[in-house]
C-alpha positions as a Markdown table, in Angstrom:
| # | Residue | x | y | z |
|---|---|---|---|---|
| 1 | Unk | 0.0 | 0.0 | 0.0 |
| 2 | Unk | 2.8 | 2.8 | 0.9 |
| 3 | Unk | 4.3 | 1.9 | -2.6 |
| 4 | Unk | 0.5 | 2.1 | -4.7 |
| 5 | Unk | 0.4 | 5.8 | -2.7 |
| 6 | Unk | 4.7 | 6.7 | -2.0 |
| 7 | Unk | 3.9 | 9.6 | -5.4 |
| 8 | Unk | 2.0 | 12.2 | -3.5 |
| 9 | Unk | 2.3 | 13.4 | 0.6 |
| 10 | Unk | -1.4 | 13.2 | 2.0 |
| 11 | Unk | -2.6 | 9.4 | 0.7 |
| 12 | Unk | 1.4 | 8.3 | 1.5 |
| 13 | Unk | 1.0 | 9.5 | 5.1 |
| 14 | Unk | -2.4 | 8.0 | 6.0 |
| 15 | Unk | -1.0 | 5.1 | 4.3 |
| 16 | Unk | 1.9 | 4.7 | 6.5 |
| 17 | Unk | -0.7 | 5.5 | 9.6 |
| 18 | Unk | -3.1 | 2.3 | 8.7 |
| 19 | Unk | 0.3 | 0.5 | 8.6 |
| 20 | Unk | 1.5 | 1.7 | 11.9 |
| 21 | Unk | -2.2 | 1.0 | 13.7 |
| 22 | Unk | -2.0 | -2.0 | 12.2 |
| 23 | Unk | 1.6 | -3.1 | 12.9 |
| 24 | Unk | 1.0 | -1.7 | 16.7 |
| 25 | Unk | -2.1 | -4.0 | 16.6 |
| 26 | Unk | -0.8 | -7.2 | 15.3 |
| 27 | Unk | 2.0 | -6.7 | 17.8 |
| 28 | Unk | -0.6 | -6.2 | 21.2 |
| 29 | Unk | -2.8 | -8.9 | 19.7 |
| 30 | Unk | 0.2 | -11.5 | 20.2 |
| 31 | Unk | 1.0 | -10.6 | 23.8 |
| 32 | Unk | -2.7 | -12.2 | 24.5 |
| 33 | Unk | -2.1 | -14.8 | 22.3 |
| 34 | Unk | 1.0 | -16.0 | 23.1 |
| 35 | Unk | -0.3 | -15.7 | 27.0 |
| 36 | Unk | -3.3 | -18.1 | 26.1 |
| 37 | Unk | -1.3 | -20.3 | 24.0 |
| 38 | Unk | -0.1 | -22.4 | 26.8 |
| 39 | Unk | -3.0 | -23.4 | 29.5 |
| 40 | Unk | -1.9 | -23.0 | 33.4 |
| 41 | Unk | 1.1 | -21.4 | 31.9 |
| 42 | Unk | 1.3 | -18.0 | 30.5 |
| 43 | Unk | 4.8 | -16.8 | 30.7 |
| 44 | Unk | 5.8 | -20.4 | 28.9 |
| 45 | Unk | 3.8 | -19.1 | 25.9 |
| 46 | Unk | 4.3 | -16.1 | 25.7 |
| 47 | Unk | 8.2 | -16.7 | 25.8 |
| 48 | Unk | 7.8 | -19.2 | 23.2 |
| 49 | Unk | 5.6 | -16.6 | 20.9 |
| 50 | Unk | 8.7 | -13.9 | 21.2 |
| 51 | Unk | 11.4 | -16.5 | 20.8 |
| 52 | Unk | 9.9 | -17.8 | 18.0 |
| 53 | Unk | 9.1 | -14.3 | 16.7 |
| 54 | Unk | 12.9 | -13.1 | 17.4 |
| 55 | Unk | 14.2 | -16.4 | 15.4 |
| 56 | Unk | 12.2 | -16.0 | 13.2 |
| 57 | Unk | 13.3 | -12.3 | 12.4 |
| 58 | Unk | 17.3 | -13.6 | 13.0 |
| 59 | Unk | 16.6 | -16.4 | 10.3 |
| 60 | Unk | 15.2 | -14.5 | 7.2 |
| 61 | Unk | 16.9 | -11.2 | 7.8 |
| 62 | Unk | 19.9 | -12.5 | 5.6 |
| 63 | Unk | 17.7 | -14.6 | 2.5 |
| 64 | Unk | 15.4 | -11.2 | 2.5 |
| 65 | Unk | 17.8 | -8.8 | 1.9 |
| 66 | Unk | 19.1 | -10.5 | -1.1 |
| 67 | Unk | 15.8 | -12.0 | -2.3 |
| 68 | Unk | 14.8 | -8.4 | -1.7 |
| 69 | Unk | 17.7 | -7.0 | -3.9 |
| 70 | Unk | 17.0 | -9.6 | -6.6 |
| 71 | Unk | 13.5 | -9.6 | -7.4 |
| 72 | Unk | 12.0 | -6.4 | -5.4 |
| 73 | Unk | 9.7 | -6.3 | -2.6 |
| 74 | Unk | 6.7 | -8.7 | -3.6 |
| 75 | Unk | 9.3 | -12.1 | -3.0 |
| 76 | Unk | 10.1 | -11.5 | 0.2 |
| 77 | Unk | 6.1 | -9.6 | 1.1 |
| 78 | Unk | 4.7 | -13.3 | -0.4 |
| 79 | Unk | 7.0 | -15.3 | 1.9 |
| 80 | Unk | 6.5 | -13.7 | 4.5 |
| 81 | Unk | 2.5 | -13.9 | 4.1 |
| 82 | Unk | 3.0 | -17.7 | 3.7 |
| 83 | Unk | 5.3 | -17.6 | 7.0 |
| 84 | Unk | 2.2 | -15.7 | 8.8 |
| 85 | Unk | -0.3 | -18.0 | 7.1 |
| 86 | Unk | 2.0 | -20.9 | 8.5 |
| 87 | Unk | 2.1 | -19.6 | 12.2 |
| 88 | Unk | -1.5 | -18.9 | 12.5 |
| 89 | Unk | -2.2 | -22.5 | 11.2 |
| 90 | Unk | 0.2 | -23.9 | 13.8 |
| 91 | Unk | -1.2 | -21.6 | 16.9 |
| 92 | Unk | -4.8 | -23.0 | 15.9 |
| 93 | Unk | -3.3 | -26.5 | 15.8 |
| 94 | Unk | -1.9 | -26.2 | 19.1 |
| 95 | Unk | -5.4 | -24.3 | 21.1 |
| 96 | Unk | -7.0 | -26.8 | 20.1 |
| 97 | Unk | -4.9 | -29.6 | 21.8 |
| 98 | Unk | -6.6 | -31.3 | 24.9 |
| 99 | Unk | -5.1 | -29.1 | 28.1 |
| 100 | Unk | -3.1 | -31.4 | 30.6 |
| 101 | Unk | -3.9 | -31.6 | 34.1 |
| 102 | Unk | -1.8 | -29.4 | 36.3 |
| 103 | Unk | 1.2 | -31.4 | 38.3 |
| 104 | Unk | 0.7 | -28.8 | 40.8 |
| 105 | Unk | -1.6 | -30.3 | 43.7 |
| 106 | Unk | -5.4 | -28.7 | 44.6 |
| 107 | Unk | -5.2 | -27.9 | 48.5 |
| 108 | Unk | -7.4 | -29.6 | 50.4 |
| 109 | Unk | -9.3 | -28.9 | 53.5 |
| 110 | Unk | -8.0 | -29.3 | 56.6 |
| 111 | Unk | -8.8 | -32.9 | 57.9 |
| 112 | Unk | -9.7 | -34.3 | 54.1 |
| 113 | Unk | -7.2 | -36.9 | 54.2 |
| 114 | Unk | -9.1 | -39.0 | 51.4 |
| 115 | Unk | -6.7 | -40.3 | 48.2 |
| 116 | Unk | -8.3 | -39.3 | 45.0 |
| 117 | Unk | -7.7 | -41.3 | 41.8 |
């Protein structure tokens, strides 16, 4: 979109703001997320969803700058899609896993000294 309107000031500036609300979006939308993606454990998934994330940013920065050099921006925008296409897949995938049961024990009231199976 900021290349369709780079030509002319106004539509290039409200461009680059739908792109910045949007950027700042996707990027609050994956704290939840991440935070959700692991039942009984927030901080594991949200570690995992900027691990991941900072990977995956170490991995193609390389293979995009000379993809991007080679063949313009649409190569590396379409990978990058399918990357994003991929990762939503995989975070559907995984929520809808069975949750395990919590190895941390449920206190009991005092004087319950039954064994539950």
């Amino acid at each position: 979109a900021l290349a369709a309107f780079g030509t002319s000031f106004v539509p290039g500036v409200l461009a680059l703001g739908v792109f910045i609300a949007l950027f700042e979006f996707s990027i609050v939308s994956s704290i939840s997320i991440g935070s959700e993606l692991v039942p009984g454990a927030p901080a594991r998934g949200l570690s995992a969803v900027i691990a991941a994330a900072t990977m995956g940013r170490a991995a193609a920065a390389t293979p995009a700058t000379w993809l991007y050099e080679q063949h313009g921006i649409w190569v590396p925008a379409l990978i990058g899609a399918a990357f994003a296409s991929l990762t939503v897949l995989c975070i559907t995938r995984v929520a809808a896993l069975p949750a395990r049961q919590s190895a941390v024990a449920t206190p009991r009231p005092p004087g319950d000294h039954s064994v539950s199976r």
